[in-house]
N, C-alpha and C positions, 0 to 999 in steps of 0.2 A: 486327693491323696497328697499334693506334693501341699498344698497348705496345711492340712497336720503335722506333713512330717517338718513342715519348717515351723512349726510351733511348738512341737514336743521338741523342737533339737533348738529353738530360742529362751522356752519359758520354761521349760520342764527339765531337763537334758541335765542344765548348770547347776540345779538344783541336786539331784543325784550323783552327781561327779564330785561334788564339794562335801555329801553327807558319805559318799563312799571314802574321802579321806581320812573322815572322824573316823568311819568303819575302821579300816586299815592301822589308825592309831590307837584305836582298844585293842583292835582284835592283836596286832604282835609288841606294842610299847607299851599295852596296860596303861595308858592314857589315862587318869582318873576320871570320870564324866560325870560326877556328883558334882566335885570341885569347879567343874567349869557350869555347869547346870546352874549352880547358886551366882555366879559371876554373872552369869545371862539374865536371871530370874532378879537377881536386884542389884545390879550397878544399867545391866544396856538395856534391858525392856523398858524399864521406868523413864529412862532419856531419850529410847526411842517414842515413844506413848505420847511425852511431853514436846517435842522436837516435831513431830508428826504434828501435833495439832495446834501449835499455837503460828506455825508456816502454812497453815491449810488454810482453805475459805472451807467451815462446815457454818450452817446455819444452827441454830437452835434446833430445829423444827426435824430436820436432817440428822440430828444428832440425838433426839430422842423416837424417831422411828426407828435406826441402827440398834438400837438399845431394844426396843420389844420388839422391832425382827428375829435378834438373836435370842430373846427368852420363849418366844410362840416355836422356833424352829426348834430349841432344845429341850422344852414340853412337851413341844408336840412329836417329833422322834420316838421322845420315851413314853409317851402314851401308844404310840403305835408299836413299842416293843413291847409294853407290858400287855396289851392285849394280843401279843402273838405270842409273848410267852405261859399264860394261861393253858390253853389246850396241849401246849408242850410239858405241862405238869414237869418244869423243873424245881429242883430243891431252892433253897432261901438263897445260898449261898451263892449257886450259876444264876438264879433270875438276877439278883443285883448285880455279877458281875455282866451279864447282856445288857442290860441297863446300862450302864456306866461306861460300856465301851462304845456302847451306839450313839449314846447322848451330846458324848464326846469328840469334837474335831480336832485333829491338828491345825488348830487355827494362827496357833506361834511360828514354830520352827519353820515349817511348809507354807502355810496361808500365806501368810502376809510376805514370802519369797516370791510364791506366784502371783498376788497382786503387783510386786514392784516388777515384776518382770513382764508382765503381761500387759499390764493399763497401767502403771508408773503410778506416781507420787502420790495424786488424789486419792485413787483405789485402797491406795496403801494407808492413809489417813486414814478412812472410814474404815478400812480392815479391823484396825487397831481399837475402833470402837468396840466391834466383833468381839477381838480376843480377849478385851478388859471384861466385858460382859460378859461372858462363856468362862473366862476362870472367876472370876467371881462367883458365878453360880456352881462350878463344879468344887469349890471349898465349902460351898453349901449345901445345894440340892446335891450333890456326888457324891459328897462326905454324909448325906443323911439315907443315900439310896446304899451306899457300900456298906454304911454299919446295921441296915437295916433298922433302923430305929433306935438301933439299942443304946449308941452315943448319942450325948446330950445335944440339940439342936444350936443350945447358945455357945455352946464350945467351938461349932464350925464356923457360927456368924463370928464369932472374935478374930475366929483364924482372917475372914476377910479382910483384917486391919494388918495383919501380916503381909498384906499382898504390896510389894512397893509400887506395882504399875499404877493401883489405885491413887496413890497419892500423887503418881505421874497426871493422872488426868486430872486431880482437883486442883494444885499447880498450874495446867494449862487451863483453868477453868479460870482461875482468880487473873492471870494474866490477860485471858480474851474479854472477860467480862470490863474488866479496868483500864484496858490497851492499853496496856504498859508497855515497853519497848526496853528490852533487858539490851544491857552492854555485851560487848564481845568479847571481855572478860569472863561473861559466865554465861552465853550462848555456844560459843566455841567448842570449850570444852562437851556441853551436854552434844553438841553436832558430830564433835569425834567419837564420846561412846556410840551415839544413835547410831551411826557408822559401822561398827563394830559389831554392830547387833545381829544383823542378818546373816553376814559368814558364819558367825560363831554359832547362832539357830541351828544351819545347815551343820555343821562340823558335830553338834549335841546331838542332834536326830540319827546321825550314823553312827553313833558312839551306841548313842541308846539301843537301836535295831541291831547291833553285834551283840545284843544279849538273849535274841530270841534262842527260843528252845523250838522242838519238834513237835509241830501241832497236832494238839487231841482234837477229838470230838469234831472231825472235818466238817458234817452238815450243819453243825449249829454256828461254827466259823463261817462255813460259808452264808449262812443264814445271816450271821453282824455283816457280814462284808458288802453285801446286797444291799440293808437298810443303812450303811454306811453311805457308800458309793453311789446308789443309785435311787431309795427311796426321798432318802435327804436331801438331794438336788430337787427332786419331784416339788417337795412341801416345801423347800425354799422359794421356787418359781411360783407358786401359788400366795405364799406369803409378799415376796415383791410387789407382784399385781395388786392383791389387798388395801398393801400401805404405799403406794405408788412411788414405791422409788423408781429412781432413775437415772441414766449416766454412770458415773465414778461410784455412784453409790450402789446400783443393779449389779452391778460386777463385783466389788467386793463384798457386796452379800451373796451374792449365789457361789460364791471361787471359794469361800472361809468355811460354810455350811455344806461346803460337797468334798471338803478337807479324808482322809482316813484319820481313823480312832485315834487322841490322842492319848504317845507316848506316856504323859504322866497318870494314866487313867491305871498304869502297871503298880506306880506307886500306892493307889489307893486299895488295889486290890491287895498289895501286897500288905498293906497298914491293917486292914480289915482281915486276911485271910479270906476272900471272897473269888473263888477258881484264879490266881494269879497265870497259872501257865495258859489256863484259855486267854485270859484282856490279853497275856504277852503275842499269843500265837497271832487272835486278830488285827492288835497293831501292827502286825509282823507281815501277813496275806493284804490287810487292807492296804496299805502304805504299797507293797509290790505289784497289786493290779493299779493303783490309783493314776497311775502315767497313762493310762487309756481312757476313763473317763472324765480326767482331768485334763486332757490333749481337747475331747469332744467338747467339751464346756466350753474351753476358751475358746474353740472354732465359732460355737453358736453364739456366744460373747459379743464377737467383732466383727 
């Protein structure tokens, strides 16, 4: 007991204190959180992304199992939701919104806070593989599950050139490959955003949860919250073994993949019209239990 409590109150704890301030500035400053949302989304993710991996020692080999751990976890999530939403005979509209909110980790704002808090710098490296891979897919596979088909497949593949983290990583791709050795002229700088990146994660994620509403439809909430929280860790741990990671990398694959729904999965629902107040409610319950199963992971972790 007293080693959870001093891991929910090291790794977890600071994370919640910091998104409870974003809370506190929507909820009585009306704090804009779009405004700061695009700030984070393309000036600090991309320099975090970039900053992260050209300081890391990832291998090749390391860096493309990261890559199909996170596309087999968020397959296979959503296969395991679509065959439990079958016999649930829901309409078009709630099956893709179950989809899309289980699919979905908060692998940004949250993830990669409890990787750096948890197991430090490495964890957080290879986190960021996670996150690059898991939004990349959800501007795709998320974007093709929330419109149910009906928008064009090549219109979400375009959106993935919209994504600035992506060009965060073919930048750290062209530099690791060529061992370049950039001046501190133009490291510094991307070290200060990277910096910058993580409080303001935390500060967005509280902003964002100040907009939940009052959940409907509590057993199918608690139904996402379950395959959120608890089956996803399941199928992560099986997946690690499969492709034998290990170390820095066992960690932040199983910490990103046992994340609650992520926050922007509200945007798609809401783009789509696909149940938004349900994705809101789940990101709303997953995110407020996730301090206990996220405490129990990091114990078994370390």
């Amino acid at each position: 007991m007293t080693l959870l409590l001093s891991i929910f109150a090291n790794d977890v704890l600071p994370i919640f204190v910091v998104a409870s301030v974003g809370y506190l500035l929507a909820r009585f400053l009306r704090v804009d959180v779009k405004t700061l949302s695009r700030v984070v989304f393309n000036a600090l993710a991309p320099c975090l992304v970039f900053n992260l991996l050209v300081t890391s020692k990832i291998s090749p080999d390391e860096f493309g199992k990261m890559v199909l751990f996170t596309v087999c976890v968020v397959l296979g999530i959503g296969l395991i939701g679509r065959l439990i939403t079958l016999p649930l005979r829901l309409d078009r509209a709630m099956a893709s919104a179950f989809l899309i909110v289980i699919m979905f980790s908060n692998g940004g704002n949250y993830g990669l806070s409890v990787n750096n808090f948890a197991f430090g710098k490495e964890a957080l490296a290879r986190a960021t593989i996670y996150f690059v891979t898991s939004t990349i897919l959800m501007y795709t596979v998320g974007v093709f599950v929330a419109s149910s088909g009906q928008s064009g497949f090549r219109k979400a593949l375009t959106g993935v050139f919209k994504i600035p983290a992506v060009y965060g990583v073919i930048a750290a791709a062209v530099v690791m490959l060529t061992s370049t050795t950039l001046p501190p002229p133009v490291m510094r700088p991307i070290e200060l955003l990277s910096n910058a990146s993580l409080p303001m994660m935390m500060l967005v994620l509280g902003m964002q949860l100040e907009r939940a509403a009052k959940p409907e439809n509590p057993l199918l909430i608690g139904l996402a919250t379950v395959l959120t929280l608890i089956v996803s860790p399941l199928l992560a741990f099986g997946m690690v073994n499969i492709l034998g990671l290990s170390g820095a990398a066992r960690q932040a694959a199983m910490i990103e993949a046992s994340m609650p729904s992520a926050v922007v999965t509200t945007i798609l629902a809401l783009e789509y019209q696909v149940a938004p107040s349900f994705v809101t409610s789940v990101v709303f319950v997953s995110t407020l239990f996730s301090p206990i199963t996220v405490t129990l992971l990091i114990a078994f972790l370390k």
